[in-house]
LUMVEX-351106 format. One record per atom (N, C-alpha, C): residue number from 0; residue in three letters; atom name; x, y, z. Coordinates in pm, 1 decimal, padded with zeros to 6 digits. Each point is the difference from the previous one (the first is absolute). Example, Ala and Ser with C-alpha at 12.3 -4.5 7.8 and 13.67 -1.06 7.14 Angstrom:
<pts>
{nr->0 rest->Ala atom->N X->01319.0 Y->-00569.0 Z->00780.0}
{nr->0 rest->Ala atom->CA X->-00089.0 Y->00119.0 Z->00000.0}
{nr->0 rest->Ala atom->C X->00090.0 Y->00120.0 Z->00000.0}
{nr->1 rest->Ser atom->N X->-00035.0 Y->00105.0 Z->-00072.0}
{nr->1 rest->Ser atom->CA X->00082.0 Y->00119.0 Z->00006.0}
{nr->1 rest->Ser atom->C X->-00077.0 Y->00109.0 Z->00073.0}
</pts>
This chain:
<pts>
{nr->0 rest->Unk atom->N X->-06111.8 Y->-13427.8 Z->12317.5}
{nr->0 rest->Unk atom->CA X->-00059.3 Y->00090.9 Z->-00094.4}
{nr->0 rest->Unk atom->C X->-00089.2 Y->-00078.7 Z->-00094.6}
{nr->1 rest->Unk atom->N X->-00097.7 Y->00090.0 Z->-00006.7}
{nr->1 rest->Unk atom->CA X->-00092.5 Y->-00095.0 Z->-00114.3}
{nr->1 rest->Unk atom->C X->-00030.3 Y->00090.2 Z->-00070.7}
{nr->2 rest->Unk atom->N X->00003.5 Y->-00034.4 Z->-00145.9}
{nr->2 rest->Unk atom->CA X->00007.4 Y->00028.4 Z->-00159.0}
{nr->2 rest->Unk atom->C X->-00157.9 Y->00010.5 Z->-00047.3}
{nr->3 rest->Unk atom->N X->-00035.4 Y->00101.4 Z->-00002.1}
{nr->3 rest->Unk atom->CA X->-00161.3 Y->-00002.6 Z->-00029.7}
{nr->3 rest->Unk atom->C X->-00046.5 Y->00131.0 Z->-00135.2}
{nr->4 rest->Unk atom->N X->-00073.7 Y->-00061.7 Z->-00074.0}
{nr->4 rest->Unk atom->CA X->-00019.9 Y->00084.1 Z->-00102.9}
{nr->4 rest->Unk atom->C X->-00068.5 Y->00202.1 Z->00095.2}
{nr->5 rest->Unk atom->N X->00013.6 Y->00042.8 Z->-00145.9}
{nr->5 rest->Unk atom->CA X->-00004.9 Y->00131.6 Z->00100.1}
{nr->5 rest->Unk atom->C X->-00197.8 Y->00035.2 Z->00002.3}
{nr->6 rest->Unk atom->N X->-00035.4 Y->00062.5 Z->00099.4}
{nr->6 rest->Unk atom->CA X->-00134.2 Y->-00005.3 Z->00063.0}
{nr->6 rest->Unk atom->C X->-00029.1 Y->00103.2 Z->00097.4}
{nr->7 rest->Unk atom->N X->-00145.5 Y->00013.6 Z->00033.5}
{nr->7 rest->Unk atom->CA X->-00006.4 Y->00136.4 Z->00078.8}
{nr->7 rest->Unk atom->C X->00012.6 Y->-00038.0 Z->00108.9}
{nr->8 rest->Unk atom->N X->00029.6 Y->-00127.1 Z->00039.6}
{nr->8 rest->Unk atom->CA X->-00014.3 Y->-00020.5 Z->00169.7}
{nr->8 rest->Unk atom->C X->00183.8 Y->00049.5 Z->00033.4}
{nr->9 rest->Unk atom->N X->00084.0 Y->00079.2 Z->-00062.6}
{nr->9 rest->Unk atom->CA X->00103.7 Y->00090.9 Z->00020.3}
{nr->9 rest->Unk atom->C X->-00015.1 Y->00068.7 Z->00134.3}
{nr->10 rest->Unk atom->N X->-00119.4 Y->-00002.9 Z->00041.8}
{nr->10 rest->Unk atom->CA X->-00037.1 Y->00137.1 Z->00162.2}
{nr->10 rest->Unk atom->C X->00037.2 Y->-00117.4 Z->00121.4}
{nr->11 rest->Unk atom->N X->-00042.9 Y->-00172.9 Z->-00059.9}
{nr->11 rest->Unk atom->CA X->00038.5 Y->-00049.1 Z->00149.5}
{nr->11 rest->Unk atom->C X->00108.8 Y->-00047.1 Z->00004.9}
{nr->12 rest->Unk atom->N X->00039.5 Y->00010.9 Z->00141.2}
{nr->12 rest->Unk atom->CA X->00124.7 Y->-00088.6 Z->-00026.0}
{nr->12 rest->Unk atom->C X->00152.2 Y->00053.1 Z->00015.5}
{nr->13 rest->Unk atom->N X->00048.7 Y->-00082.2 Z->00004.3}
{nr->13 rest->Unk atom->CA X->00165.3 Y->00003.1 Z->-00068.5}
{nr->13 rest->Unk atom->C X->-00020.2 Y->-00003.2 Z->-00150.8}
{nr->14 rest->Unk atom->N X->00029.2 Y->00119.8 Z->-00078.1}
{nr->14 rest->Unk atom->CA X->00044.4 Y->-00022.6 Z->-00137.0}
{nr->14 rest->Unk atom->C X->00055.3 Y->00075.0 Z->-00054.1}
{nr->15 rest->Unk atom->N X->00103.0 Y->-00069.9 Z->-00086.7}
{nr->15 rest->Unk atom->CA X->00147.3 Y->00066.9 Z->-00103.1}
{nr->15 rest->Unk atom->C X->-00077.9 Y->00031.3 Z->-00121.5}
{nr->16 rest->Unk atom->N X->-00037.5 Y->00086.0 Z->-00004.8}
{nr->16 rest->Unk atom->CA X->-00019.1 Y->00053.0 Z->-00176.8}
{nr->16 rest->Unk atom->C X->00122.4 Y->00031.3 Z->-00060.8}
{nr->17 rest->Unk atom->N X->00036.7 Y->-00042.4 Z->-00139.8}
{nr->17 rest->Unk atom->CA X->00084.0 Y->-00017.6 Z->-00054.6}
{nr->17 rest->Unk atom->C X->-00062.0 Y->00099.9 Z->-00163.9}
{nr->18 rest->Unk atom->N X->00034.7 Y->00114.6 Z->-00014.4}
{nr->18 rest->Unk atom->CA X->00022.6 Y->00079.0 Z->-00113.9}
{nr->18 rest->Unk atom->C X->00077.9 Y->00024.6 Z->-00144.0}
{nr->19 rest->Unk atom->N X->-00061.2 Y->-00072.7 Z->-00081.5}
{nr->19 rest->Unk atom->CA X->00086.7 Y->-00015.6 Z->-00161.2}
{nr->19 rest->Unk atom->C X->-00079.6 Y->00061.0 Z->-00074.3}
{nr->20 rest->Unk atom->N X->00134.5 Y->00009.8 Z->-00063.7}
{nr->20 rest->Unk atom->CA X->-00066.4 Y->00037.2 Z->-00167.1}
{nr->20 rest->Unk atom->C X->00023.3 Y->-00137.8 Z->-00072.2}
{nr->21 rest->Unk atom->N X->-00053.5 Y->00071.7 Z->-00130.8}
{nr->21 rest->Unk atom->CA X->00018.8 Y->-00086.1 Z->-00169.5}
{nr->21 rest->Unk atom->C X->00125.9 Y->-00021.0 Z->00001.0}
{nr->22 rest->Unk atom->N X->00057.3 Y->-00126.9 Z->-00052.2}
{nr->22 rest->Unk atom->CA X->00149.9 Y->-00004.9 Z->-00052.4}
{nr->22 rest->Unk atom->C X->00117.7 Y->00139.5 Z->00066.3}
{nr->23 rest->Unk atom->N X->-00021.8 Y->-00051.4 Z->00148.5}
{nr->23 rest->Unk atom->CA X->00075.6 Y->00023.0 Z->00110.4}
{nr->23 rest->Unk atom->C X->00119.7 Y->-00088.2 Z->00027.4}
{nr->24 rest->Unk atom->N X->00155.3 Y->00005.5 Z->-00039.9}
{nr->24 rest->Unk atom->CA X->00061.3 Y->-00107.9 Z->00046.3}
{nr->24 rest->Unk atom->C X->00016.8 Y->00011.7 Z->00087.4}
{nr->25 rest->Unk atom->N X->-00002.7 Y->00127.1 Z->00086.6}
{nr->25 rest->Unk atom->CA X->00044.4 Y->-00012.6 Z->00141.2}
{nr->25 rest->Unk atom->C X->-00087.4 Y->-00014.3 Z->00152.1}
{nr->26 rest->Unk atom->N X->-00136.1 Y->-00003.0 Z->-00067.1}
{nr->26 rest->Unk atom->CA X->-00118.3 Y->-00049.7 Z->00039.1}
{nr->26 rest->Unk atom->C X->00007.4 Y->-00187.5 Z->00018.4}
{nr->27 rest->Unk atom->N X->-00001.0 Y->-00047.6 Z->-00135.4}
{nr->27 rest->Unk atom->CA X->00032.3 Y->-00096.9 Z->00070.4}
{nr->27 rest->Unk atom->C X->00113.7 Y->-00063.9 Z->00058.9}
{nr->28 rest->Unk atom->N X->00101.1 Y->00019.3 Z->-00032.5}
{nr->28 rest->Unk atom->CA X->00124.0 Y->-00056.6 Z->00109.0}
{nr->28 rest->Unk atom->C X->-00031.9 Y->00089.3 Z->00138.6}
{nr->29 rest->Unk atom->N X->-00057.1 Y->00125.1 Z->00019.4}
{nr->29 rest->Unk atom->CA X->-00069.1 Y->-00000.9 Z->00157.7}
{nr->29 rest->Unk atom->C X->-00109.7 Y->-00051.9 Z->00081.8}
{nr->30 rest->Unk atom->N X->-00074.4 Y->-00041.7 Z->-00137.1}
{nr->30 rest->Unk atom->CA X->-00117.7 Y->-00131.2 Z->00076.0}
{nr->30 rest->Unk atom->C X->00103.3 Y->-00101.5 Z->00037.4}
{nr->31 rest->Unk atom->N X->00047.4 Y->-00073.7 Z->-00069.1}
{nr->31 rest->Unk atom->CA X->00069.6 Y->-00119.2 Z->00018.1}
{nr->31 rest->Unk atom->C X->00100.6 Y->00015.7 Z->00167.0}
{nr->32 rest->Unk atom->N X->00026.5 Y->00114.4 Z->-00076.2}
{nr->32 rest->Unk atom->CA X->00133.5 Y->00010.9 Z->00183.9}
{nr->32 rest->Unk atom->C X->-00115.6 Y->00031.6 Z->00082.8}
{nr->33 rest->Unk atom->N X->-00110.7 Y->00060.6 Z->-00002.3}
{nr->33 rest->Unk atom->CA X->-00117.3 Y->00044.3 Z->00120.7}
{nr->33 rest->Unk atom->C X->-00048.2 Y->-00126.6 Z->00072.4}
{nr->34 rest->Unk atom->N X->-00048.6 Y->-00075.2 Z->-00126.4}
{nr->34 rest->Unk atom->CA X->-00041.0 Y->-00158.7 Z->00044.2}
{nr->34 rest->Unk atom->C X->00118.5 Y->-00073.1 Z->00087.8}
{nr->35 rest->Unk atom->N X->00088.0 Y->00002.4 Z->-00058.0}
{nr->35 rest->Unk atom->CA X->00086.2 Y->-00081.3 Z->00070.7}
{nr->35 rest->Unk atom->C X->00052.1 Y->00087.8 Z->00165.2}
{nr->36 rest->Unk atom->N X->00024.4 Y->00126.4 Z->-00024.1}
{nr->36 rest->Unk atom->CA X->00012.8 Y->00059.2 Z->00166.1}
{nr->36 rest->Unk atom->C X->-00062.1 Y->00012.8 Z->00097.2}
{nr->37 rest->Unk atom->N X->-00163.8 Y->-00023.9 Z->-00090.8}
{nr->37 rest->Unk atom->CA X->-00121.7 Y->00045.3 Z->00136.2}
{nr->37 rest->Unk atom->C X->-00030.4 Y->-00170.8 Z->-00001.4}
{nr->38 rest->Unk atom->N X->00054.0 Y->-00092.5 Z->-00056.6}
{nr->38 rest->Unk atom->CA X->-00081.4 Y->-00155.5 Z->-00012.5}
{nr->38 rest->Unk atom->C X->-00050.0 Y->-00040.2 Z->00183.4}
{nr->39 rest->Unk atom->N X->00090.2 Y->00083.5 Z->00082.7}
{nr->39 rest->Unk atom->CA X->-00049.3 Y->-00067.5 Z->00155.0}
{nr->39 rest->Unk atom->C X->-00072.6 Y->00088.4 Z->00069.7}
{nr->40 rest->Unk atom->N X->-00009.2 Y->00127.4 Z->-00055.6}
{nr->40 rest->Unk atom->CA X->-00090.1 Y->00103.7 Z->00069.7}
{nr->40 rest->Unk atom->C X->-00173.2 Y->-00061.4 Z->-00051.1}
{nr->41 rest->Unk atom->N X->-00056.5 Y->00012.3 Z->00113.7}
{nr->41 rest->Unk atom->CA X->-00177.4 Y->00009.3 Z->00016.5}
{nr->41 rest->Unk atom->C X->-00074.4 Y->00089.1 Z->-00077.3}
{nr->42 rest->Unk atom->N X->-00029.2 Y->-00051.0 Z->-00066.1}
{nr->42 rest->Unk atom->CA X->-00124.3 Y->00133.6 Z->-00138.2}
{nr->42 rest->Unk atom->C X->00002.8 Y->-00071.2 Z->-00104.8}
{nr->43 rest->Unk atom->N X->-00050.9 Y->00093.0 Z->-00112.3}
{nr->43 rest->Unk atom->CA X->-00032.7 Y->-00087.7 Z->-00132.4}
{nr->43 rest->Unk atom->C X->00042.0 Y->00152.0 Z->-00023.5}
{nr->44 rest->Unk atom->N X->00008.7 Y->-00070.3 Z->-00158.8}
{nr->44 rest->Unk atom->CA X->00106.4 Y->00058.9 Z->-00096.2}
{nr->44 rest->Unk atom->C X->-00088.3 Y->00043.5 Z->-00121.2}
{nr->45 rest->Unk atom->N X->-00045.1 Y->00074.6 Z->-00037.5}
{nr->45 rest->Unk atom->CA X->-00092.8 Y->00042.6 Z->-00129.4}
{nr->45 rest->Unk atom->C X->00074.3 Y->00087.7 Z->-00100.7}
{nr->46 rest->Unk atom->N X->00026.4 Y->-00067.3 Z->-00118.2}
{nr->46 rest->Unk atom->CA X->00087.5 Y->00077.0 Z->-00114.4}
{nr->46 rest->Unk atom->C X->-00126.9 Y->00067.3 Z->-00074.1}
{nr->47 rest->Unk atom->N X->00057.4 Y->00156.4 Z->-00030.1}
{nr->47 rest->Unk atom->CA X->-00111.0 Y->00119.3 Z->-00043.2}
{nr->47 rest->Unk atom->C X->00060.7 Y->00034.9 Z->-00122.8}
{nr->48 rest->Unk atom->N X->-00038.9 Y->-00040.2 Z->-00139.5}
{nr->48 rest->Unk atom->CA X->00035.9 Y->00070.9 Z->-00110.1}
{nr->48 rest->Unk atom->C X->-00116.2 Y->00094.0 Z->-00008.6}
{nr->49 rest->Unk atom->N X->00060.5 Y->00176.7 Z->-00008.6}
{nr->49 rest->Unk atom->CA X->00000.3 Y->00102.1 Z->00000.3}
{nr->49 rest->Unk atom->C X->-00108.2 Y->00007.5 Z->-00096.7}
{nr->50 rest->Unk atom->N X->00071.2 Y->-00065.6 Z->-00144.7}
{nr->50 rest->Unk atom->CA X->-00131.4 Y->00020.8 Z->-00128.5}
{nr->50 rest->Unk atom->C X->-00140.5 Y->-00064.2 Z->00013.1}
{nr->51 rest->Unk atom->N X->00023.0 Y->-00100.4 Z->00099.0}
{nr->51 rest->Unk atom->CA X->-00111.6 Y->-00088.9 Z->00019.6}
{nr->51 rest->Unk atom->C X->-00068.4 Y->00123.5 Z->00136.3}
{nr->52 rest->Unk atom->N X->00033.8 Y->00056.3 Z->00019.6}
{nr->52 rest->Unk atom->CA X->-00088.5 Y->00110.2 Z->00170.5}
{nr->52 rest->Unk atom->C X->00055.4 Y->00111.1 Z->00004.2}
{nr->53 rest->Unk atom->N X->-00003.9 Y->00069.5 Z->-00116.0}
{nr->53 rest->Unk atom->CA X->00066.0 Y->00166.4 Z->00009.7}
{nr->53 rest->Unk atom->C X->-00101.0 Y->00060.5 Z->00126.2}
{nr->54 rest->Unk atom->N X->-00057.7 Y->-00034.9 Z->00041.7}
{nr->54 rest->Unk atom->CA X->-00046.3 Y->00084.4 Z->00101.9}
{nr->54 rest->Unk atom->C X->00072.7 Y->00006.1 Z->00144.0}
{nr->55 rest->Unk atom->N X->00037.6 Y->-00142.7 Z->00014.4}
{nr->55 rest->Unk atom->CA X->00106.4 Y->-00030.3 Z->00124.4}
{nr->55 rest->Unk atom->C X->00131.8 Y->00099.1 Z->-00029.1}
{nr->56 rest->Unk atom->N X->-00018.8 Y->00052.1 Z->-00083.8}
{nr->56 rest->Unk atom->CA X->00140.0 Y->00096.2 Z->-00031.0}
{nr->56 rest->Unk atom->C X->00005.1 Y->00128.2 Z->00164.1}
{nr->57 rest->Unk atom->N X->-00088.7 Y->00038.3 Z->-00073.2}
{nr->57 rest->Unk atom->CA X->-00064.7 Y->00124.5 Z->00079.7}
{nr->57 rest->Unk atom->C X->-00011.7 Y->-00048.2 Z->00130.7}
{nr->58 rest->Unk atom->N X->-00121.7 Y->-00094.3 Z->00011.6}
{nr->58 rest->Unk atom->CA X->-00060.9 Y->-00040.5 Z->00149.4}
{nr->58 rest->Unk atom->C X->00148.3 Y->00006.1 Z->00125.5}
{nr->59 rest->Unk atom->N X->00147.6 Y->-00118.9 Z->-00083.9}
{nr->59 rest->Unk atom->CA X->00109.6 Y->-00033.0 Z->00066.3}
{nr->59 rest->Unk atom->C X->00099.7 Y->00108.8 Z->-00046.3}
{nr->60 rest->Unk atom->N X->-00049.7 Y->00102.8 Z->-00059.2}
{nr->60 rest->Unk atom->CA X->00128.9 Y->00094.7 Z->-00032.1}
{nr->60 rest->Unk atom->C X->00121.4 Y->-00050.0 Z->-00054.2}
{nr->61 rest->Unk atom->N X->-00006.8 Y->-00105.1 Z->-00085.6}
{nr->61 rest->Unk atom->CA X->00078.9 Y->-00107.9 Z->-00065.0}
{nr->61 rest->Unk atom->C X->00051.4 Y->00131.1 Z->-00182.1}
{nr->62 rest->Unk atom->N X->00160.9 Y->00080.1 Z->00067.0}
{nr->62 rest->Unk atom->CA X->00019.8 Y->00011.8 Z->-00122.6}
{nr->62 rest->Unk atom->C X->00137.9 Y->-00054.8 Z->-00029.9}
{nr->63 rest->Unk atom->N X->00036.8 Y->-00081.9 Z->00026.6}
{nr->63 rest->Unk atom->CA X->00090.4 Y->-00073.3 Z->-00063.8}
{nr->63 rest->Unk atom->C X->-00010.2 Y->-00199.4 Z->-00033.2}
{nr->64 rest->Unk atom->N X->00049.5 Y->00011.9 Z->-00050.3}
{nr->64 rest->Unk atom->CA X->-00024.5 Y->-00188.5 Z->00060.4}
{nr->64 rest->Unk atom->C X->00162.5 Y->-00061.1 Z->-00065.9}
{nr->65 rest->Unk atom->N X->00002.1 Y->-00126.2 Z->00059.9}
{nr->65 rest->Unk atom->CA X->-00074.5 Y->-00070.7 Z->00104.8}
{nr->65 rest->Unk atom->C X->-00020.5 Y->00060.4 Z->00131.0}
{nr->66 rest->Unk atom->N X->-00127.9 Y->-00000.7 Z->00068.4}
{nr->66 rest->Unk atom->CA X->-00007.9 Y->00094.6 Z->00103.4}
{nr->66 rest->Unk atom->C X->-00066.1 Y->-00113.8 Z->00105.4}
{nr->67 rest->Unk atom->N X->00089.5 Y->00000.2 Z->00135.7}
{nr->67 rest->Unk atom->CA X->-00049.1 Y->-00150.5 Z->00126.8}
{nr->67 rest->Unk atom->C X->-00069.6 Y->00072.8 Z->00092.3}
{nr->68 rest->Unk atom->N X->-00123.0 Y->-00015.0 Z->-00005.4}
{nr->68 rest->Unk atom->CA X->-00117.9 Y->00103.1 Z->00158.0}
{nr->68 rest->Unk atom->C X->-00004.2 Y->-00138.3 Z->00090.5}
{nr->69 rest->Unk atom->N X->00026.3 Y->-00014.6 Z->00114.7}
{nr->69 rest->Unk atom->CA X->-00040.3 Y->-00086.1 Z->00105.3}
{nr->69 rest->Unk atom->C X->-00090.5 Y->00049.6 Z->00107.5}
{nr->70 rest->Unk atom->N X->-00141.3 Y->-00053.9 Z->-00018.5}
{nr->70 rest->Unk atom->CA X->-00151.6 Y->00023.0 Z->00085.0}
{nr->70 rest->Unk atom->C X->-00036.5 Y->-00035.9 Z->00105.5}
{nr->71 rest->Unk atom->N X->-00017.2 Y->00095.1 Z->00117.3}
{nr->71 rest->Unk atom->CA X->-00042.6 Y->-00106.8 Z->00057.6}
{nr->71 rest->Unk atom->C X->-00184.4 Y->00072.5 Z->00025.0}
{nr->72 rest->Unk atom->N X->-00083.8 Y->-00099.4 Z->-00009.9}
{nr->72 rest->Unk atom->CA X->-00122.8 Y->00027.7 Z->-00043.6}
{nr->72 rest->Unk atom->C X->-00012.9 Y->00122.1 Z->-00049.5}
{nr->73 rest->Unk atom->N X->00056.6 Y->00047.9 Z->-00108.0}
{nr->73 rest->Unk atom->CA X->-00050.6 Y->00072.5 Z->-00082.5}
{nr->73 rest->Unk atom->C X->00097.4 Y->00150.2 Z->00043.5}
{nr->74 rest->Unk atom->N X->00068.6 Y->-00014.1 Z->00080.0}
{nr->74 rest->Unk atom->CA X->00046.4 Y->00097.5 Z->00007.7}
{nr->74 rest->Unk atom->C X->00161.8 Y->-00016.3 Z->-00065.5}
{nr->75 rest->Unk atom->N X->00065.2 Y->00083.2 Z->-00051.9}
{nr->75 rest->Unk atom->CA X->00152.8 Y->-00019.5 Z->-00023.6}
{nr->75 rest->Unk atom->C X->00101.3 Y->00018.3 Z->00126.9}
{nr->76 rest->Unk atom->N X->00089.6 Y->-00079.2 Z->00014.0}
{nr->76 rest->Unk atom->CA X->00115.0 Y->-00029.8 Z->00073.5}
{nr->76 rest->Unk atom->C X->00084.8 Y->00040.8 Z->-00035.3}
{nr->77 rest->Unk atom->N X->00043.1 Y->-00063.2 Z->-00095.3}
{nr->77 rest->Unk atom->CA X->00156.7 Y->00027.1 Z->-00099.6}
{nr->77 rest->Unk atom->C X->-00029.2 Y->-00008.7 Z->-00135.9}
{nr->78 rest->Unk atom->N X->00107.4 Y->00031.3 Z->-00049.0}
{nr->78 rest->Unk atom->CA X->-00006.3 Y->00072.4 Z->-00172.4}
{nr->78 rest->Unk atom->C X->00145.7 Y->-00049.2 Z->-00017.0}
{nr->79 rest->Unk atom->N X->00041.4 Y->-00013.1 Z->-00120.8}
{nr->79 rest->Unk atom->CA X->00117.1 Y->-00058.5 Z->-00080.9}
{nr->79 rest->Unk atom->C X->-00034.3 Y->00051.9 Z->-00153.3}
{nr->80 rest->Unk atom->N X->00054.3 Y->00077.1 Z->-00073.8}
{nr->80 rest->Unk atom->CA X->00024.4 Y->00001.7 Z->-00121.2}
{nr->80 rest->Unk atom->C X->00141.3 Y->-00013.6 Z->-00085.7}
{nr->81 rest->Unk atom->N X->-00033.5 Y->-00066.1 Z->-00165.5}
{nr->81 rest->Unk atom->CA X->00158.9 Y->00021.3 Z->-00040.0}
{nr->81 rest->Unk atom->C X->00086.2 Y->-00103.9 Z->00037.6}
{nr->82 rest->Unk atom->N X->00081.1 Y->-00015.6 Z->00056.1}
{nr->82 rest->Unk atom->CA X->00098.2 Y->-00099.0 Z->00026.9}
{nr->82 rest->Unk atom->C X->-00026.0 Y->00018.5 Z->00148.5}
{nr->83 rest->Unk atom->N X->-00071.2 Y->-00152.2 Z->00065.6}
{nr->83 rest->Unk atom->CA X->-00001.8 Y->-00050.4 Z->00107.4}
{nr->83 rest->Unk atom->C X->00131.1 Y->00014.5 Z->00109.2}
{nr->84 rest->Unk atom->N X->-00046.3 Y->00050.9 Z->00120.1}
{nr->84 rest->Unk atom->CA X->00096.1 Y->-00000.4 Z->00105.4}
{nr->84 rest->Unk atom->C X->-00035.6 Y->-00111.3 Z->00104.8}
{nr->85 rest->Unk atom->N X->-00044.9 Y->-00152.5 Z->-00014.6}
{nr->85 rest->Unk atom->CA X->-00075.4 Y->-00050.0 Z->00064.8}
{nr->85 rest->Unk atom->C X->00043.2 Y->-00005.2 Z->00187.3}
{nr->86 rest->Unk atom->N X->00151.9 Y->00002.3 Z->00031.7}
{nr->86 rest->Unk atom->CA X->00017.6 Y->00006.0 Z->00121.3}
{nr->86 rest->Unk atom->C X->-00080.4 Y->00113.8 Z->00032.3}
{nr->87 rest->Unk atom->N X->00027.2 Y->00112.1 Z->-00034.8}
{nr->87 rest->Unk atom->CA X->-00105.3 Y->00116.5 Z->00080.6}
{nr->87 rest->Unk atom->C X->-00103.0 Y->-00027.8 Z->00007.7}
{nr->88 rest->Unk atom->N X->-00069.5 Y->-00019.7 Z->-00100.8}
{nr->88 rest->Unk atom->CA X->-00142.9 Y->-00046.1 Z->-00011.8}
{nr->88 rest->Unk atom->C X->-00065.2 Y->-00094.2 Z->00100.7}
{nr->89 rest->Unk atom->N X->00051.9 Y->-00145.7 Z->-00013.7}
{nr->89 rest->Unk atom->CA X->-00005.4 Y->-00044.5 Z->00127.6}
{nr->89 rest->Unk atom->C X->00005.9 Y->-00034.9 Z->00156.2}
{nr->90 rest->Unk atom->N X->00094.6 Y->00126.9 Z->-00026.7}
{nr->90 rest->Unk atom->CA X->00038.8 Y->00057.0 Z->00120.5}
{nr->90 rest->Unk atom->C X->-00111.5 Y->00095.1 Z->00063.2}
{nr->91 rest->Unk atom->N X->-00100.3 Y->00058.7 Z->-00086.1}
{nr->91 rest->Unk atom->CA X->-00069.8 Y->00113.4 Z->00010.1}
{nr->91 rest->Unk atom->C X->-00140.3 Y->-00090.2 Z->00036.8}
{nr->92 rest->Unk atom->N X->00024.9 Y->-00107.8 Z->-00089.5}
{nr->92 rest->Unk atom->CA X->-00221.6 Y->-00001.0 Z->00022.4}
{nr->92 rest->Unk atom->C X->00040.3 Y->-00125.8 Z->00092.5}
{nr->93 rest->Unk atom->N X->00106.1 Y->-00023.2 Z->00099.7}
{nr->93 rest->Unk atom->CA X->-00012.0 Y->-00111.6 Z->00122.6}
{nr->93 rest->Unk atom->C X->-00001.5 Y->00047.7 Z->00092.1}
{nr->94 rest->Unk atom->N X->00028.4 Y->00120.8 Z->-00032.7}
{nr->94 rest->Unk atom->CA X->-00047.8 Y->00132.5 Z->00198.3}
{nr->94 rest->Unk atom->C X->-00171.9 Y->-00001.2 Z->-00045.5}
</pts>
């Protein structure tokens, strides 16, 4: 996994968009566990504060956060909000 600031090249690729708010605690202890569960999966990882791109709200239908979209060129795969289920999850975007 590679750690890359967040950017529009989001359409290619393998990529984990990662959804926070402001003074989220449970945002970040789910980055932290995200980083560390996806560290061997292929993609890059782009953290999205919400206040910084209210428009990605809408675009990703992002109404909760922390909210995990996994891309593959631009299309969505899997979704995770709230408290991470990562076995499913990974279970889901390796078919």
């Amino acid at each position: 996994m590679k750690v890359v600031d967040f950017n529009k090249d989001y359409d290619k690729g393998k990529v984990f968009l990662f959804f926070e708010g402001d003074d989220c605690g449970l945002c970040q202890g789910m980055k932290m566990k995200s980083l560390e569960e996806l560290k061997d999966v292929e993609g890059e990882f782009m953290s999205v504060k919400l206040s910084d791109h209210p428009k990605l709200r809408g675009e990703f239908q992002v109404f909760s956060f922390p909210t995990l979209l996994y891309l593959r060129d631009g299309v969505e795969v899997e979704r995770m909000a709230g408290f991470f289920d990562f076995e499913k999850f990974l279970r889901a975007i390796s078919s």
